[in-house]
N, C-alpha and C positions, 0 to 999 in steps of 0.2 A: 061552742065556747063563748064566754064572755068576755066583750073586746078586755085589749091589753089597758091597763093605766101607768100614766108614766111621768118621769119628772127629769129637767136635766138641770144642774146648776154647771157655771166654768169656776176654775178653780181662781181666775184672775181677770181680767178687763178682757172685751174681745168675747167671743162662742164659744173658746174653747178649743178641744182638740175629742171630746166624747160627743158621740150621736147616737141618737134613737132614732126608730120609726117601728109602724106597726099597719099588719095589712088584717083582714077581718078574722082570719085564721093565724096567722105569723108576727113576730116578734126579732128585729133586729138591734141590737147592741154592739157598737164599735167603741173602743177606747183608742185613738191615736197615742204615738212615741210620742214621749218630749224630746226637746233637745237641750241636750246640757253643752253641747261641742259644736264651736264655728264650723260651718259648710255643711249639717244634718239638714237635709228641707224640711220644712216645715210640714205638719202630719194634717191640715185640717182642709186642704183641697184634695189630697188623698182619700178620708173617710168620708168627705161630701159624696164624691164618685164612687168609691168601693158602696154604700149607703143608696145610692142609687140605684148601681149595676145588682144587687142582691134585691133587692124591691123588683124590682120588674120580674124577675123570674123564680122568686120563694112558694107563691101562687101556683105557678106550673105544676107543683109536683116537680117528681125527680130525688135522687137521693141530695140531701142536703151540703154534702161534701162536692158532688157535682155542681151544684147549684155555687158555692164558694168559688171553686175552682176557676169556672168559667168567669168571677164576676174579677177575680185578681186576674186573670190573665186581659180580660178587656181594658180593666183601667191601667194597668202598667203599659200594655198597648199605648194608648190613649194619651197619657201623660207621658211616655218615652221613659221610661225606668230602669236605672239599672242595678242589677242585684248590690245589695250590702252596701249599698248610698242611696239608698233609697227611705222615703218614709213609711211606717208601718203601722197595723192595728191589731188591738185584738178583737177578738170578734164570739159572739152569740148571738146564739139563734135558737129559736123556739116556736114550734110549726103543731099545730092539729091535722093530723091526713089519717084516712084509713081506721078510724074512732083510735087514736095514737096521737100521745104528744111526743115529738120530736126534739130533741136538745144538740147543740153543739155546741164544742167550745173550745176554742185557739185561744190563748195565751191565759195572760192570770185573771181573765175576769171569770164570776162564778155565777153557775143558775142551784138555787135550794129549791127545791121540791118535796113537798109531803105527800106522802102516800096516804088512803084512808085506812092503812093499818098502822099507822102514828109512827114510820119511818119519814125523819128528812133525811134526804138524799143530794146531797153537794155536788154536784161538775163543776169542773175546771181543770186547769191544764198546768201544774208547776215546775214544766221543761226548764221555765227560764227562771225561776228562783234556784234551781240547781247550776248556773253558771257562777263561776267568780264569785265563788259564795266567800273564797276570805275577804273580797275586796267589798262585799255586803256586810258580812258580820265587823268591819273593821269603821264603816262609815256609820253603821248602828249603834255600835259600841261608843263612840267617839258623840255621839248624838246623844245617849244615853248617862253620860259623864260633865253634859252641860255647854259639850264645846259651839251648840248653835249652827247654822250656816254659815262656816268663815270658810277663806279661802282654800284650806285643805279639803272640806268637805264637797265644794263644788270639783277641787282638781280630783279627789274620788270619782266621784261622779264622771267626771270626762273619763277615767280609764274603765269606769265599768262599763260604760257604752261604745268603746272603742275594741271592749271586752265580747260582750256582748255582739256585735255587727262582723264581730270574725266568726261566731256562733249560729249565726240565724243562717234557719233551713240548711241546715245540716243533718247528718242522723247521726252525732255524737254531740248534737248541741241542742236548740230547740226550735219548735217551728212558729211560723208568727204572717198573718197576711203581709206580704210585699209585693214581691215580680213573682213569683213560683207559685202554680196552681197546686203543685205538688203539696206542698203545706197544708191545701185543705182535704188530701186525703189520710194526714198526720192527724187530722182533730180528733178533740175528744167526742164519742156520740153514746149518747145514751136515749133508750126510750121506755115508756111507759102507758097502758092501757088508759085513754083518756077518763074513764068512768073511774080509776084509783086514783084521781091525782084530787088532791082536795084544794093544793093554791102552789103558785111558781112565783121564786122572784128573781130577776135578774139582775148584774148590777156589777158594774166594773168597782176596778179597785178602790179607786177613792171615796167609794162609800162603803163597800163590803167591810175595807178593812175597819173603819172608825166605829160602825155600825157592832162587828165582835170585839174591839177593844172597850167599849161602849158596855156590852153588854146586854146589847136592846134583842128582843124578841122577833127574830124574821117574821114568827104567823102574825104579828101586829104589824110589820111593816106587811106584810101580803095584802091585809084587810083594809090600808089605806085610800080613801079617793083621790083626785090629782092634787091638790091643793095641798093634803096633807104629808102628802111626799113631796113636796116642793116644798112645803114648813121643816119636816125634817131633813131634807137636803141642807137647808139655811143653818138647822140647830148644830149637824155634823159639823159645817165650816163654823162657826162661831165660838164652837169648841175647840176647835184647832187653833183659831186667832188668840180667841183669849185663855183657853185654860192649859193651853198646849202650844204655845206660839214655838219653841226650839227646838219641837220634836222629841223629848226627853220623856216626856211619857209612852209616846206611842214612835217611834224613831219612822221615818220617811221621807224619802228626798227632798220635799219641797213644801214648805206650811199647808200649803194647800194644792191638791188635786182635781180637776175636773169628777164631776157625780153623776153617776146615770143609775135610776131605779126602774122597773118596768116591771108588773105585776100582775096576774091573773087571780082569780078566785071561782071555785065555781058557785053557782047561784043556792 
């Protein structure tokens, strides 16, 4: 394989709450929670260590769900966590073993894949766009009609998350890395013969989503070196700032979200 290339922008002052990394075969993508409600902890010492604990052992081999598993259960060790107060991520992953590429994928970040028989092929996991979908459709719609970020919009927000954390890692709700290993045998997995795969891109939501609303060409973004996915990370925010600052076009919690792109191609 050809090493990964990758770009991250935060969606405000600070790192962030999304991380990459990438080992010479593997590919990890974590998107941390925000927090819209006093006492959530904050998500970005969580994904530093979850980000960590997956690096050390993606290389091993091992099925990829094992590999998860063990790395939430170390860092919730580690940090002292307790279920549903705790901070959380979503997570992909993308491995070559066994002439096989590898995909997984816990929450709504998405990997596209094209096959050389001119299928793409989308993972991702939309457990949690199925929760408190009136109290979604109801802060969209309200987004959509010019109302801006005022304060009804953010008191949405506190109940969808308050909605949401009675939901996580349940199996009538959805699953999402926290304290339960369990979650990483919930993921989505897909695989594919590495000699079919012509390019992968990965990419949590704050660029997935602007990127289809956009209307931009994934095999263009696949074909990018770092630089130019870091240009386009910058174009996605700039478009939210100024051509979309109240969410009325494209309706989402907060102007702007944390980007992460990470891309393969083959030679």
């Amino acid at each position: 394989m050809m090493p990964f290339r990758g770009a991250m922008l935060p969606g405000g002052s600070g790192r962030g709450q999304d991380r990459w990394d990438a080992t010479r075969t593997a590919a990890i993508v974590l998107d941390g929670a925000s927090s819209f409600t006093p006492g959530t902890a904050d998500a970005s010492r969580y994904v530093d260590f979850l980000l960590r604990e997956i690096a050390s052992r993606i290389a091993e081999g091992g099925d990829l769900r094992t590999v998860l598993g063990t790395a939430i259960r170390v860092v919730s060790d580690e940090l002292d966590l307790r279920p549903g107060a705790s901070p959380s991520s979503t997570v992909l992953l993308a491995r070559e073993q066994a002439e096989r590429l590898e995909v997984l994928a816990l929450g709504d970040s998405t990997a596209v894949v094209k096959t050389n028989d001119g299928t793409t092929h989308r993972i991702s996991d939309d457990r949690l766009s199925r929760t408190a979908t009136e109290i979604r459709h109801r802060y969209r719609e309200r987004l959509q009609n010019g109302s801006g970020y005022d304060d009804e919009h953010r008191s949405l927000l506190g109940e969808l998350q308050h909605h949401e954390r009675r939901h996580r890692n349940i199996p009538d709700g959805y699953w999402i890395a926290e304290t339960d290993p369990e979650a990483a045998q919930q993921a989505v997995c897909c695989q594919f013969e590495t000699s079919e795969v012509a390019w992968c891109v990965l990419a949590t939501d704050g660029a997935q989503r602007v990127i289809d609303h956009l209307g931009l060409r994934w095999e263009s973004v696949a074909h990018m070196q770092d630089h130019e996915l870091a240009e386009l990370l910058q174009r996605l925010h700039d478009w939210e700032q100024f051509e979309d600052p109240t969410a009325k076009f494209l309706p989402r919690a907060k102007q702007h979200d944390d980007k992460v792109l990470v891309t393969w191609t083959r030679q």
